[in-house]
PDB file of the backbone (N, CA, C, O) and the ligand in Angstrom, with CONECT records:
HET     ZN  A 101       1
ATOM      1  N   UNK A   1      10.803   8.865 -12.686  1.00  0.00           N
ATOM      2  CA  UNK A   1      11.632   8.543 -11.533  1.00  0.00           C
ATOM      3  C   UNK A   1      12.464   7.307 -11.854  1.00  0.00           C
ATOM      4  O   UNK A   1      11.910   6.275 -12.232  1.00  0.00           O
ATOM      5  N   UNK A   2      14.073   7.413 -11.677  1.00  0.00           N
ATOM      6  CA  UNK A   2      14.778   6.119 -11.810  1.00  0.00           C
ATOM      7  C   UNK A   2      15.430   5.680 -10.934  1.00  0.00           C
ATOM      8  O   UNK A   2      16.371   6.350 -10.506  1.00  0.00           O
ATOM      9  N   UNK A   3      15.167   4.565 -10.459  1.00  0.00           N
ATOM     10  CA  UNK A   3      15.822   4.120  -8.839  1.00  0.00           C
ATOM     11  C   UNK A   3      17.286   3.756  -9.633  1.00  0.00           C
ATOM     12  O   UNK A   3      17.457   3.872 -10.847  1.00  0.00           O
ATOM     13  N   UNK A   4      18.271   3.297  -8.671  1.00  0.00           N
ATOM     14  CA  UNK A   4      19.260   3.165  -8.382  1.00  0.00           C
ATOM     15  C   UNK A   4      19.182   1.570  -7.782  1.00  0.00           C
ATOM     16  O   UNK A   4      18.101   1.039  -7.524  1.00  0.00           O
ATOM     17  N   UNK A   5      20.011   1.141  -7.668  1.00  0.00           N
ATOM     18  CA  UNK A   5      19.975  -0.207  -7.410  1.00  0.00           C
ATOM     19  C   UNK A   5      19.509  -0.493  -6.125  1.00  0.00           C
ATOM     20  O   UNK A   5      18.573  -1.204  -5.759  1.00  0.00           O
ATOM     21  N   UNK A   6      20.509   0.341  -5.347  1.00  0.00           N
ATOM     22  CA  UNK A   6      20.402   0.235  -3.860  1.00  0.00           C
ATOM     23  C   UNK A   6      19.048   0.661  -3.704  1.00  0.00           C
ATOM     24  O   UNK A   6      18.480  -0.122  -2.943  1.00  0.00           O
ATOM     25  N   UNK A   7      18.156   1.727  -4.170  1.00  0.00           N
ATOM     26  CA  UNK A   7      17.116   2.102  -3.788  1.00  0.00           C
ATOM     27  C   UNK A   7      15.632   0.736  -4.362  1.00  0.00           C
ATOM     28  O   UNK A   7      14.438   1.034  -4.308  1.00  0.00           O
ATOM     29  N   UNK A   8      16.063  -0.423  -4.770  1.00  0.00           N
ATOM     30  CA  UNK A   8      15.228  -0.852  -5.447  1.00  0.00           C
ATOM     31  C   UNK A   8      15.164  -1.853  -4.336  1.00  0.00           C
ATOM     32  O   UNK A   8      14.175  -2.346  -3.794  1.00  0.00           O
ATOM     33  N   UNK A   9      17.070  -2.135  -4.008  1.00  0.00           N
ATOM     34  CA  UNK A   9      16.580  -3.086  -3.010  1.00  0.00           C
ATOM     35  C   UNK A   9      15.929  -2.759  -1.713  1.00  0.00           C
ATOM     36  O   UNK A   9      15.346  -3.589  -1.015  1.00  0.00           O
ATOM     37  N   UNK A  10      16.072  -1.431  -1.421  1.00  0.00           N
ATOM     38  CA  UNK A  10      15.229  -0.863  -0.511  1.00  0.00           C
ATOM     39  C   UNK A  10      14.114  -1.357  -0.698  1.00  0.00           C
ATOM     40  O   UNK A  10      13.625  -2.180   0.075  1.00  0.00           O
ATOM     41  N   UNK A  11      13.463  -0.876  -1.893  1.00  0.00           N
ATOM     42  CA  UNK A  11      12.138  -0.912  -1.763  1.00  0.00           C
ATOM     43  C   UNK A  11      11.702  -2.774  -1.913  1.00  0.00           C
ATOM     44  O   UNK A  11      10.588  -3.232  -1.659  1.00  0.00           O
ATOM     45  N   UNK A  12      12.703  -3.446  -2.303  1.00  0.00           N
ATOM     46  CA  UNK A  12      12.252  -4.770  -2.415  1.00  0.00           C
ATOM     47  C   UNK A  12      11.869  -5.097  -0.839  1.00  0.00           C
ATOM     48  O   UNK A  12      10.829  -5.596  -0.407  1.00  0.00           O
ATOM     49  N   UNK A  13      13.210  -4.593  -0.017  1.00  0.00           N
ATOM     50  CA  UNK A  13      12.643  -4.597   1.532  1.00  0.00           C
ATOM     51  C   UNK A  13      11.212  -4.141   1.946  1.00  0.00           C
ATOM     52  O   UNK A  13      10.262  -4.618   2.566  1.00  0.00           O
ATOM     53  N   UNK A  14      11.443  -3.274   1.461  1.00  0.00           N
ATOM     54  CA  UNK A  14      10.203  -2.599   2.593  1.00  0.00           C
ATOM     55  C   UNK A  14       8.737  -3.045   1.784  1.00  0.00           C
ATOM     56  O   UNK A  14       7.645  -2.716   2.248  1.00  0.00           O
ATOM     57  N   UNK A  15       8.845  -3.662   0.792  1.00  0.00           N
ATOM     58  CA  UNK A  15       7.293  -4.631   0.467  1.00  0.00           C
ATOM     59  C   UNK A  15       7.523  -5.718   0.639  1.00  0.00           C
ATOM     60  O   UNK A  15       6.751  -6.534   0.136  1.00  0.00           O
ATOM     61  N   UNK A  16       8.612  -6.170   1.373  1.00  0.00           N
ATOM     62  CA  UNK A  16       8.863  -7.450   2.556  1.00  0.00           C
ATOM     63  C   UNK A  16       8.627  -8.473   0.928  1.00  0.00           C
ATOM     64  O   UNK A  16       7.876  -9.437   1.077  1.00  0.00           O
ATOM     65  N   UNK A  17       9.136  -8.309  -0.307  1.00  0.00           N
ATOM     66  CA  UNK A  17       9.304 -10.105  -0.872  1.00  0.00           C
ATOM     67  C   UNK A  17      10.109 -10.573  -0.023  1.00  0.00           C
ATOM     68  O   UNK A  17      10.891 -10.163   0.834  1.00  0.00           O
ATOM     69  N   UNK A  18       9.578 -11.969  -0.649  1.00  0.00           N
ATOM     70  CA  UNK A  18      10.071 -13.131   0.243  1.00  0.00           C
ATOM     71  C   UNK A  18      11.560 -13.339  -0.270  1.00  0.00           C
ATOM     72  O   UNK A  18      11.766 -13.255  -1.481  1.00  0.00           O
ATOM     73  N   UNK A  19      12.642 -13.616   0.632  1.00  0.00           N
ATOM     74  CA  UNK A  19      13.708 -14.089  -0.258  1.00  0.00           C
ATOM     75  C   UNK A  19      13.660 -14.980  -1.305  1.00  0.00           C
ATOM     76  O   UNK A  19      12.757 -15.808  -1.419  1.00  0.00           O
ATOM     77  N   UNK A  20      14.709 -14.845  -2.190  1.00  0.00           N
ATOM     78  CA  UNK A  20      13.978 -16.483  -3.629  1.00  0.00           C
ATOM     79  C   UNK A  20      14.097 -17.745  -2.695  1.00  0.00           C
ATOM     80  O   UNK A  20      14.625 -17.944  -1.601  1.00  0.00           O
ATOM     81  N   UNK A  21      13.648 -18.229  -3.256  1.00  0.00           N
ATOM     82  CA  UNK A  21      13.828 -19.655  -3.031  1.00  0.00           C
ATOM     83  C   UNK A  21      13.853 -20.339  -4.347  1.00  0.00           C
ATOM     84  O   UNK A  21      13.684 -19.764  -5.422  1.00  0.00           O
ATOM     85  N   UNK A  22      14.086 -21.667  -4.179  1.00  0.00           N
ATOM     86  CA  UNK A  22      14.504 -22.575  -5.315  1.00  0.00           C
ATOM     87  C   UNK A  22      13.415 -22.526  -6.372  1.00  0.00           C
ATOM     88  O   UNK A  22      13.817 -22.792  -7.505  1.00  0.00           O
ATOM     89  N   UNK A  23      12.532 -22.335  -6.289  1.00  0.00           N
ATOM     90  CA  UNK A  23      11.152 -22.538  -7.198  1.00  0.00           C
ATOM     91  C   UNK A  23      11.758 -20.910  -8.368  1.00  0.00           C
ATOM     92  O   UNK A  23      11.568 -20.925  -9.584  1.00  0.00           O
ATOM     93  N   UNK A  24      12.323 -19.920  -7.773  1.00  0.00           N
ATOM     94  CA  UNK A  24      12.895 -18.678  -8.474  1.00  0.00           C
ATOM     95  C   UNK A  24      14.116 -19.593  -9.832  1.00  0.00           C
ATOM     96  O   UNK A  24      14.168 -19.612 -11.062  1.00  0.00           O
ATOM     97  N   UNK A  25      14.779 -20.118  -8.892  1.00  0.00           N
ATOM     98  CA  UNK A  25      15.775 -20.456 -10.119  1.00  0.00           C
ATOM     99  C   UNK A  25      15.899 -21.288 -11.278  1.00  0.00           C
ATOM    100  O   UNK A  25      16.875 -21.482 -12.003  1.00  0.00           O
ATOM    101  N   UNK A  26      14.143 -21.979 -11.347  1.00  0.00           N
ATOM    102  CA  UNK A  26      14.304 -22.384 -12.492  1.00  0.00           C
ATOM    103  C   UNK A  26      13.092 -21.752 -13.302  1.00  0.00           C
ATOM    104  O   UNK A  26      12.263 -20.933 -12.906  1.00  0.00           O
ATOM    105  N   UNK A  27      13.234 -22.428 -14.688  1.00  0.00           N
ATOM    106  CA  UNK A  27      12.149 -21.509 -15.723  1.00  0.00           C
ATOM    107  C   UNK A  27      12.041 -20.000 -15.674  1.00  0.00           C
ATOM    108  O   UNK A  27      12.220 -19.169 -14.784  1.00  0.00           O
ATOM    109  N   UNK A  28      11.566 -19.923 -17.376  1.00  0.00           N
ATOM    110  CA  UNK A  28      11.949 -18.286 -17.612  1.00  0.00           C
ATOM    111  C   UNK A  28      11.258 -17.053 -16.227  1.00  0.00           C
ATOM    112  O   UNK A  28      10.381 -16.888 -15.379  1.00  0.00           O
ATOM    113  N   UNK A  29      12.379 -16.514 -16.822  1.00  0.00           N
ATOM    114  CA  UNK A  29      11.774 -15.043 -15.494  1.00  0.00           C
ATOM    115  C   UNK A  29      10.560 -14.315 -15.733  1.00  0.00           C
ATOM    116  O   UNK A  29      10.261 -13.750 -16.785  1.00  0.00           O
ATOM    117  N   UNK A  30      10.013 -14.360 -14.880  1.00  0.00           N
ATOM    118  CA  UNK A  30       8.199 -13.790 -15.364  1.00  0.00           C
ATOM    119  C   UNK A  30       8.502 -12.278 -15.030  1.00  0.00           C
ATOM    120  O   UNK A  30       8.299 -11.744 -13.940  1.00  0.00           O
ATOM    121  N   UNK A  31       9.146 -11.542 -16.422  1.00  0.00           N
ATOM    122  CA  UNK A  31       9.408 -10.041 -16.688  1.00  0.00           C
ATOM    123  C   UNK A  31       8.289  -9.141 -15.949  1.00  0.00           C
ATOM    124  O   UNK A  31       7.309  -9.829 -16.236  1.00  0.00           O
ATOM    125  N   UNK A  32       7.858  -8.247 -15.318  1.00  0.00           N
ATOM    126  CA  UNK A  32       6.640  -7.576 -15.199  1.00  0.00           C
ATOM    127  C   UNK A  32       6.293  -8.057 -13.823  1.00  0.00           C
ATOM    128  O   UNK A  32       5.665  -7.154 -13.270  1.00  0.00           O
ATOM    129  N   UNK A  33       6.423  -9.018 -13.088  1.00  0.00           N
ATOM    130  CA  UNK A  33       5.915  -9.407 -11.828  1.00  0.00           C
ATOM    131  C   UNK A  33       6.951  -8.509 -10.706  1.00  0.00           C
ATOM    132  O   UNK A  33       7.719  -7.550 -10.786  1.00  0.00           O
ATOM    133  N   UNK A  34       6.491  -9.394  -9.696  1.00  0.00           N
ATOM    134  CA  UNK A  34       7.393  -9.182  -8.605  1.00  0.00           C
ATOM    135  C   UNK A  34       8.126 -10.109  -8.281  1.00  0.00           C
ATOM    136  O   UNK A  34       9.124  -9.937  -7.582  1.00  0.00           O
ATOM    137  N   UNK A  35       7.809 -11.080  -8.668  1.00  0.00           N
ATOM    138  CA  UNK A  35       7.889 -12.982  -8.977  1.00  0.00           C
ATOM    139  C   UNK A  35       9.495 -12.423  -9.547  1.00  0.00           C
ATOM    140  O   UNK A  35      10.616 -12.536  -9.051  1.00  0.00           O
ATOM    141  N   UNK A  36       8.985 -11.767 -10.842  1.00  0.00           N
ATOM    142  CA  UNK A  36      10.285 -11.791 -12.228  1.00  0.00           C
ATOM    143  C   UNK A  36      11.355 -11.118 -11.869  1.00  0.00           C
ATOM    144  O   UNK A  36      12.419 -11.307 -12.459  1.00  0.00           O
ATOM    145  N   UNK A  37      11.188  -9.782 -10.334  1.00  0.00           N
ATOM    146  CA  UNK A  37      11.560  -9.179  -9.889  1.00  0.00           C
ATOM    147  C   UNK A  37      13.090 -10.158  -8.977  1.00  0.00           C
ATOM    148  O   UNK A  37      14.312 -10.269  -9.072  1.00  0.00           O
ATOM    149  N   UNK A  38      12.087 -10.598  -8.248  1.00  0.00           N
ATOM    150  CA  UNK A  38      13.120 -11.676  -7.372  1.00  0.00           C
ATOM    151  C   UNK A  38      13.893 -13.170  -7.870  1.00  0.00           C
ATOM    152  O   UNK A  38      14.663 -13.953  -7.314  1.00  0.00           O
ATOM    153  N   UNK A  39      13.327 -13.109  -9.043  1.00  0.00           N
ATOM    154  CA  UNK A  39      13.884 -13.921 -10.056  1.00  0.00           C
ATOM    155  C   UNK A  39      15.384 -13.071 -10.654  1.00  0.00           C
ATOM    156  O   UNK A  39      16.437 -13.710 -10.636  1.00  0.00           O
ATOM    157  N   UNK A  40      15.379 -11.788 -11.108  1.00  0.00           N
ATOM    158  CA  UNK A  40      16.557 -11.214 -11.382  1.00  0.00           C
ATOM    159  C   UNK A  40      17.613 -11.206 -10.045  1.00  0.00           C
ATOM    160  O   UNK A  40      18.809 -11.479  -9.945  1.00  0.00           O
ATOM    161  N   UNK A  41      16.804 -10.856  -9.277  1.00  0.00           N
ATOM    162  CA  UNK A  41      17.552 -10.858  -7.617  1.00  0.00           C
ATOM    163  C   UNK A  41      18.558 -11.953  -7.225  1.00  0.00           C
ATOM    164  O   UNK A  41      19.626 -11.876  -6.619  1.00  0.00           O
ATOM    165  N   UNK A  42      17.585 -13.479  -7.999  1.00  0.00           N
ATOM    166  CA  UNK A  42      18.125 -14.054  -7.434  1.00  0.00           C
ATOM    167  C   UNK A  42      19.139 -14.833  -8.203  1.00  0.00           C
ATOM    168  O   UNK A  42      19.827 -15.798  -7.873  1.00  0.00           O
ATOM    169  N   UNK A  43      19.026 -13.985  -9.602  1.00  0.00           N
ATOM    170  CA  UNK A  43      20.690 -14.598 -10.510  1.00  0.00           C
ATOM    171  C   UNK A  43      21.676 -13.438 -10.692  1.00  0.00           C
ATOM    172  O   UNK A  43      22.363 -13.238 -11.693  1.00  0.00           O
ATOM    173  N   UNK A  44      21.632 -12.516  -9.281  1.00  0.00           N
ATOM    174  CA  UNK A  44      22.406 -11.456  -9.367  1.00  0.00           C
ATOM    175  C   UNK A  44      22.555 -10.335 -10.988  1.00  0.00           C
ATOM    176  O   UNK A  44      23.462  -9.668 -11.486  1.00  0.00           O
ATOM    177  N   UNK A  45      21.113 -10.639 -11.347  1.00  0.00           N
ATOM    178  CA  UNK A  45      21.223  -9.723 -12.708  1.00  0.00           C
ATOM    179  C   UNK A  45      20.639  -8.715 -12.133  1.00  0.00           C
ATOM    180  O   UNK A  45      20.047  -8.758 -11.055  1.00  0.00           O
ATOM    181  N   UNK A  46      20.852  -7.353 -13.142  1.00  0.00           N
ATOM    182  CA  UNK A  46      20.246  -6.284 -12.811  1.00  0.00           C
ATOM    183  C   UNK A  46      18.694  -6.516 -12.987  1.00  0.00           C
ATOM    184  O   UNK A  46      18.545  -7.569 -13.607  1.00  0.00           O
ATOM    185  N   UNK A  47      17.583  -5.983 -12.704  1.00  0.00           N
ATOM    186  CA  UNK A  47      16.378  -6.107 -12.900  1.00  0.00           C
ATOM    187  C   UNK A  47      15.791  -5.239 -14.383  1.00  0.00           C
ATOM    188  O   UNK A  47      16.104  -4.052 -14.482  1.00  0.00           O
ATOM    189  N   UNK A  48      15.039  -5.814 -15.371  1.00  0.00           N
ATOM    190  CA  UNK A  48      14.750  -5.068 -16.205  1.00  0.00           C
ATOM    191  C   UNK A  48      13.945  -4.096 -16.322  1.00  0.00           C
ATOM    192  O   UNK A  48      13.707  -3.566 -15.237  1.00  0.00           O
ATOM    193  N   UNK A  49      13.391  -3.610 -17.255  1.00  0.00           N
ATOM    194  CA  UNK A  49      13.042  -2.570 -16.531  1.00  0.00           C
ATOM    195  C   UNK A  49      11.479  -2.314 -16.237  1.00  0.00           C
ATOM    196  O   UNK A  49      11.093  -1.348 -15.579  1.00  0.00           O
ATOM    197  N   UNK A  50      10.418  -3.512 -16.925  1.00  0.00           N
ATOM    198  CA  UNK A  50       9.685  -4.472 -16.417  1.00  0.00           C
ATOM    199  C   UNK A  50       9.566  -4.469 -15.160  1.00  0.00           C
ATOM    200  O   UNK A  50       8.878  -3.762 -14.424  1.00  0.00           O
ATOM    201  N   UNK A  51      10.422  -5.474 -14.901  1.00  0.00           N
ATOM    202  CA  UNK A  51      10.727  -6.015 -13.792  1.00  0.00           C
ATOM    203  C   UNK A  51      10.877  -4.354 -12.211  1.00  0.00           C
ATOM    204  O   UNK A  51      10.374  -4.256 -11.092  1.00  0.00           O
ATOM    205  N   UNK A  52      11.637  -3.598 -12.876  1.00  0.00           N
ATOM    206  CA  UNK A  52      11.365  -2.725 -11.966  1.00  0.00           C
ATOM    207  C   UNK A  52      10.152  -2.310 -11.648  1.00  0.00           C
ATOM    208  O   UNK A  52       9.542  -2.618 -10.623  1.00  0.00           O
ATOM    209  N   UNK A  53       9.845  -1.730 -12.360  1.00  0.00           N
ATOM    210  CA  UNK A  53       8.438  -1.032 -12.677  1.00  0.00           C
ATOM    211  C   UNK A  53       7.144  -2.104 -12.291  1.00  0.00           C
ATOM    212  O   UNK A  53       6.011  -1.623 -12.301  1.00  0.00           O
ATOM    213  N   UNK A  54       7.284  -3.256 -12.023  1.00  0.00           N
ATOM    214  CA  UNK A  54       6.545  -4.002 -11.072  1.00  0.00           C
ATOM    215  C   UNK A  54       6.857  -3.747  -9.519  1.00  0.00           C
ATOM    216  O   UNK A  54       6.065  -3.667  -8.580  1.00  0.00           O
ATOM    217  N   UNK A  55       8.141  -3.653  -9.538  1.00  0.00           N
ATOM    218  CA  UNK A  55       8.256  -3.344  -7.459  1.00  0.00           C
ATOM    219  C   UNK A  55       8.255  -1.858  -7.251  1.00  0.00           C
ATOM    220  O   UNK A  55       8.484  -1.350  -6.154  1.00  0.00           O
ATOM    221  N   UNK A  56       7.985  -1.171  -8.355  1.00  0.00           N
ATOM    222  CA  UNK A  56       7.205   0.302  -8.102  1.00  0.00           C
ATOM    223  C   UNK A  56       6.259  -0.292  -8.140  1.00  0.00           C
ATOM    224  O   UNK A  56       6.136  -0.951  -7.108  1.00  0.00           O
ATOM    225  N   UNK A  57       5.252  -0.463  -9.007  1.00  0.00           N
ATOM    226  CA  UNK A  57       3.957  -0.623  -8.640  1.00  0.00           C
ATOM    227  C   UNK A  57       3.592  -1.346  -7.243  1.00  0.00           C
ATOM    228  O   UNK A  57       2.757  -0.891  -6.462  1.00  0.00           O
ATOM    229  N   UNK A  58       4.213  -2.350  -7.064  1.00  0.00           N
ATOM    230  CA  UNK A  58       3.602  -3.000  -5.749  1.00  0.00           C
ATOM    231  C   UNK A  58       4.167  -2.461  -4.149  1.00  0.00           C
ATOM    232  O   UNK A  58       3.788  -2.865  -3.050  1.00  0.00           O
ATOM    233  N   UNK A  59       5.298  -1.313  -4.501  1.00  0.00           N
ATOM    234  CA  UNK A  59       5.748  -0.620  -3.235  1.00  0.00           C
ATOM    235  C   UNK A  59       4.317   0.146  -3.440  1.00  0.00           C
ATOM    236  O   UNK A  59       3.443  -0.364  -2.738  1.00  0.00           O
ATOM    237  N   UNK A  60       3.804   1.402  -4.344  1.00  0.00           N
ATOM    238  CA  UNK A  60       2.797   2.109  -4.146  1.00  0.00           C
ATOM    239  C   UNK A  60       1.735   1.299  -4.134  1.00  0.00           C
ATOM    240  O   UNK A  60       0.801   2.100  -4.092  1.00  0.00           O
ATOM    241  N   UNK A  61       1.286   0.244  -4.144  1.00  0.00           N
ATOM    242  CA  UNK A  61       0.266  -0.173  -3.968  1.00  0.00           C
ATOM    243  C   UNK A  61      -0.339  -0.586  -2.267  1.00  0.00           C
ATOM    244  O   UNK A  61      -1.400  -0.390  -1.673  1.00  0.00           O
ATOM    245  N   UNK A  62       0.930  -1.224  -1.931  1.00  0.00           N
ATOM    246  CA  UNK A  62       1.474  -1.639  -0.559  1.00  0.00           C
ATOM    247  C   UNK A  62       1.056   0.070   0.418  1.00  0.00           C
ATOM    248  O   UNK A  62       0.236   0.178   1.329  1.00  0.00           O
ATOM    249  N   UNK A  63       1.733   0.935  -0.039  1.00  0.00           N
ATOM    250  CA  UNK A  63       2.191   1.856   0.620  1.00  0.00           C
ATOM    251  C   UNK A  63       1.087   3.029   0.495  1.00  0.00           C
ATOM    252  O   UNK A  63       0.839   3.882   1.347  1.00  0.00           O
ATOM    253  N   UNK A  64       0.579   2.892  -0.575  1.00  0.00           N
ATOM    254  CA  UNK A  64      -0.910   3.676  -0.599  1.00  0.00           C
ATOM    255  C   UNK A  64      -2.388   2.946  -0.021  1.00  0.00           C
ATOM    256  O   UNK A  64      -3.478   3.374   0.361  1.00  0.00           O
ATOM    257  N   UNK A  65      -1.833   1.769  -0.171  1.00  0.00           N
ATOM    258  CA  UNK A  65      -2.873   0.889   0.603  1.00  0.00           C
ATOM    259  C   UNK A  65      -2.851   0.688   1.694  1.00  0.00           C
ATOM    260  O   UNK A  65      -3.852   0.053   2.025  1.00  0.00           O
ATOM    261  N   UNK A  66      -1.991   0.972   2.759  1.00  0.00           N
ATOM    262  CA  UNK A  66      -1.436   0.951   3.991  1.00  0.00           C
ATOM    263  C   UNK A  66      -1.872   2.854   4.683  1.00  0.00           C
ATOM    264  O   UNK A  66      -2.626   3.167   5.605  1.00  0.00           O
ATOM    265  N   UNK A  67      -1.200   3.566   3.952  1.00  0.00           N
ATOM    266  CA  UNK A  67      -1.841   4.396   4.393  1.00  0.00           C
ATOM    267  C   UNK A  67      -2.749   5.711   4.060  1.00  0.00           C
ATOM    268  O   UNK A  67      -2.905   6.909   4.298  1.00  0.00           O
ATOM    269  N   UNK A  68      -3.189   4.681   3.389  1.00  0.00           N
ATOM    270  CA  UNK A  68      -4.380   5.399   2.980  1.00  0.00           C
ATOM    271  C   UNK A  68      -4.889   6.951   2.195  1.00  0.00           C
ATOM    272  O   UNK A  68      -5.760   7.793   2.415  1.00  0.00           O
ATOM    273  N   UNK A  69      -3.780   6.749   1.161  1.00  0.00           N
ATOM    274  CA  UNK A  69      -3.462   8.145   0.329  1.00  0.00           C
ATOM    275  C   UNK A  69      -4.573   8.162  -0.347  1.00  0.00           C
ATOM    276  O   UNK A  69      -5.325   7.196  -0.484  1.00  0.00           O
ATOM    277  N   UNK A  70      -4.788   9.686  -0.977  1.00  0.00           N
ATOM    278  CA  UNK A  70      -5.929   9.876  -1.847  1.00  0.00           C
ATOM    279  C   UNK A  70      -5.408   8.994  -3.056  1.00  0.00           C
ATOM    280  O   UNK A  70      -4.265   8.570  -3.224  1.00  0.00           O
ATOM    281  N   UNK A  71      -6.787   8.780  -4.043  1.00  0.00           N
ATOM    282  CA  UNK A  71      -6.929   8.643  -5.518  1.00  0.00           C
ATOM    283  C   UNK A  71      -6.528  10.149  -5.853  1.00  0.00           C
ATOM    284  O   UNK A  71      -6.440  11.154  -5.148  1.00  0.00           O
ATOM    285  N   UNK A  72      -6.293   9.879  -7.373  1.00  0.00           N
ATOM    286  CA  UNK A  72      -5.892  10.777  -8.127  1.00  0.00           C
ATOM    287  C   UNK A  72      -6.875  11.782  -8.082  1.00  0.00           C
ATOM    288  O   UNK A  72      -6.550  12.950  -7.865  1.00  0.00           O
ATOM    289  N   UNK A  73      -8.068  11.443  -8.268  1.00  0.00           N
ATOM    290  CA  UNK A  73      -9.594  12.114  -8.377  1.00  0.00           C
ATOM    291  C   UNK A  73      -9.496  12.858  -6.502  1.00  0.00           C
ATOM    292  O   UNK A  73      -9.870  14.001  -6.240  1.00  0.00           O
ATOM    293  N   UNK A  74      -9.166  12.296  -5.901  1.00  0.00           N
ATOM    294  CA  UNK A  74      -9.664  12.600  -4.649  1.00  0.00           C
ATOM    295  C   UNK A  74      -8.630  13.484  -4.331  1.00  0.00           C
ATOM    296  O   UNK A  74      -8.975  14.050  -3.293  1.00  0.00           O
ATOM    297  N   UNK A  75      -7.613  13.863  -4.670  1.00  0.00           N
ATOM    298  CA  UNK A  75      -6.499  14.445  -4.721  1.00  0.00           C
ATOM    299  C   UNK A  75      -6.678  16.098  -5.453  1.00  0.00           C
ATOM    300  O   UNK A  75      -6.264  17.141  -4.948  1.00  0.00           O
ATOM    301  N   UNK A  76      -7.386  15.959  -6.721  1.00  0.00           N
ATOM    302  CA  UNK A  76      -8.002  16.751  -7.606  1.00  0.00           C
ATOM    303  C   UNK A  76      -8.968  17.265  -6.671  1.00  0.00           C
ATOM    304  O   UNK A  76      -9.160  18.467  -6.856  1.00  0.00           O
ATOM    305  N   UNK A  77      -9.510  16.868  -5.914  1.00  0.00           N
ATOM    306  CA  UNK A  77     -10.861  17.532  -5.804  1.00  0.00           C
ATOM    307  C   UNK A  77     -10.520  17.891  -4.279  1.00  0.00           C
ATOM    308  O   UNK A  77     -11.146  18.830  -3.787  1.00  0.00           O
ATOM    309  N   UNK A  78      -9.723  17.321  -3.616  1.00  0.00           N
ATOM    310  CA  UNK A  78      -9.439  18.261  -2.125  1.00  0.00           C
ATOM    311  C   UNK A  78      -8.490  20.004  -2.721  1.00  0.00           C
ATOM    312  O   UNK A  78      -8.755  21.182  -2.484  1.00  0.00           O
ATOM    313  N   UNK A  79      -7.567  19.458  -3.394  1.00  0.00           N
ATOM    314  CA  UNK A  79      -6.747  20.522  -4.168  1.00  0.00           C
ATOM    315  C   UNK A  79      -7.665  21.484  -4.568  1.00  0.00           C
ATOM    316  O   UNK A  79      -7.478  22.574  -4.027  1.00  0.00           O
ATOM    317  N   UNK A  80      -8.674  21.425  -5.408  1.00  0.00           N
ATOM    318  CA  UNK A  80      -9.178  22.272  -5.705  1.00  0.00           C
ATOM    319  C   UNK A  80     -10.275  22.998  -4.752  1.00  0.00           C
ATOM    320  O   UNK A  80     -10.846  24.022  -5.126  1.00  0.00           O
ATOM    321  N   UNK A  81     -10.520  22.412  -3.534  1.00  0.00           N
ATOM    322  CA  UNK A  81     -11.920  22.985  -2.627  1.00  0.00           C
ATOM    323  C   UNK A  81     -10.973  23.629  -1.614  1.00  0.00           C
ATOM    324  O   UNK A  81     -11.313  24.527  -0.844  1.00  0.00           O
ATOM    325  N   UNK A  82      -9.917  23.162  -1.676  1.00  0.00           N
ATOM    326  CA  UNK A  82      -8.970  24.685  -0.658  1.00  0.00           C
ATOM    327  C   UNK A  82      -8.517  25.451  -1.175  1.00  0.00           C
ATOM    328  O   UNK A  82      -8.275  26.446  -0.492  1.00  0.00           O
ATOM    329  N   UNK A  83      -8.128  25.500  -2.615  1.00  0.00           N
ATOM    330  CA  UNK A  83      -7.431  26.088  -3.544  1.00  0.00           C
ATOM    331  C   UNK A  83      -6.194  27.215  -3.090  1.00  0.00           C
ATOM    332  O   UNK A  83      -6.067  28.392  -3.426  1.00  0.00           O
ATOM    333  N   UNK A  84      -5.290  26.309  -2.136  1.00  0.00           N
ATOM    334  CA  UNK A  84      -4.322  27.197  -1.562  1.00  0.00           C
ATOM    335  C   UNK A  84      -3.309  26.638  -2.244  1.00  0.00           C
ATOM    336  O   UNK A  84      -2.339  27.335  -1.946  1.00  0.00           O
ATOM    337  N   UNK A  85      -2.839  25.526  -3.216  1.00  0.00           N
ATOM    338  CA  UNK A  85      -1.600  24.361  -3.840  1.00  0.00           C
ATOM    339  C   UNK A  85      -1.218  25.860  -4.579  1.00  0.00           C
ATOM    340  O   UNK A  85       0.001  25.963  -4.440  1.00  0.00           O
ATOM    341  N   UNK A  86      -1.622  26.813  -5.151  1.00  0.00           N
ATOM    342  CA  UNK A  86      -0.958  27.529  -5.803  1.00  0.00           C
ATOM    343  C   UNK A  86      -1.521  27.412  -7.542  1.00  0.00           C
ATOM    344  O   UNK A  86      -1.587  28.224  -8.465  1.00  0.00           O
ATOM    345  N   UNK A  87      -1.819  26.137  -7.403  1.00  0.00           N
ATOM    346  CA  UNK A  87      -2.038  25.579  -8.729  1.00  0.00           C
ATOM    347  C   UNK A  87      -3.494  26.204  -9.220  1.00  0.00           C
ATOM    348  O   UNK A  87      -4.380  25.734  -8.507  1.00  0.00           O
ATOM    349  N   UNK A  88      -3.843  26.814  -9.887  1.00  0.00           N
ATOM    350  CA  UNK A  88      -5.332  27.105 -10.088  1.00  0.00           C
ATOM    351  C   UNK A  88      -5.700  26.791 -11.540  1.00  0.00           C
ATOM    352  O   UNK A  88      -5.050  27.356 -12.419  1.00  0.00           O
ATOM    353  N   UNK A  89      -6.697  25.930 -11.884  1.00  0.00           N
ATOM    354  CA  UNK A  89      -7.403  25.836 -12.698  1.00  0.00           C
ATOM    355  C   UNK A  89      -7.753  27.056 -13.894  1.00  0.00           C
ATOM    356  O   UNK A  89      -8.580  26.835 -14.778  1.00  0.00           O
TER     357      UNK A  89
HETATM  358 ZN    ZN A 101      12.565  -8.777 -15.908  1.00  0.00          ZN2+
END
């Protein structure tokens, strides 16, 4: 999956980071965070791709943790005890 810019800042919204603040604009950008995330944000660079792939992780983390989606395993194993997905083993 590859977001689009606009869709990143979406998602920067909707896991509510904080706007930068001054503590963002100095020292290197911590690549991989969400930190490093709003650090690109906040020198109008594009985000790398690190840096993305941290505000994926913390939108699904946010957003699976909120409402309460299966694990992968738990996902596997409802799928398979109705066995209506189509998908069969
Ligand atoms: Zn980065």
């Amino acid at each position: 999956m590859t977001l689009t810019d606009a869709e990143l800042d979406q998602l920067i919204e909707d896991i509510g980071l904080k706007r930068p603040d001054e503590d963002l604009e100095h020292g290197a950008i911590e690549h991989g965070t969400e930190k490093g995330a709003l650090q690109h944000r906040h020198r109008e660079e594009r985000l790398c791709p690190r840096c993305r792939q941290a505000v994926r992780d913390a939108y699904d983390q946010r957003r699976y943790g909120r409402t309460g989606y299966l694990t992968e395993a738990e996902w596997q194993a409802q799928k398979g005890s109705r066995g209506d997905g189509g998908e069969k083993p």
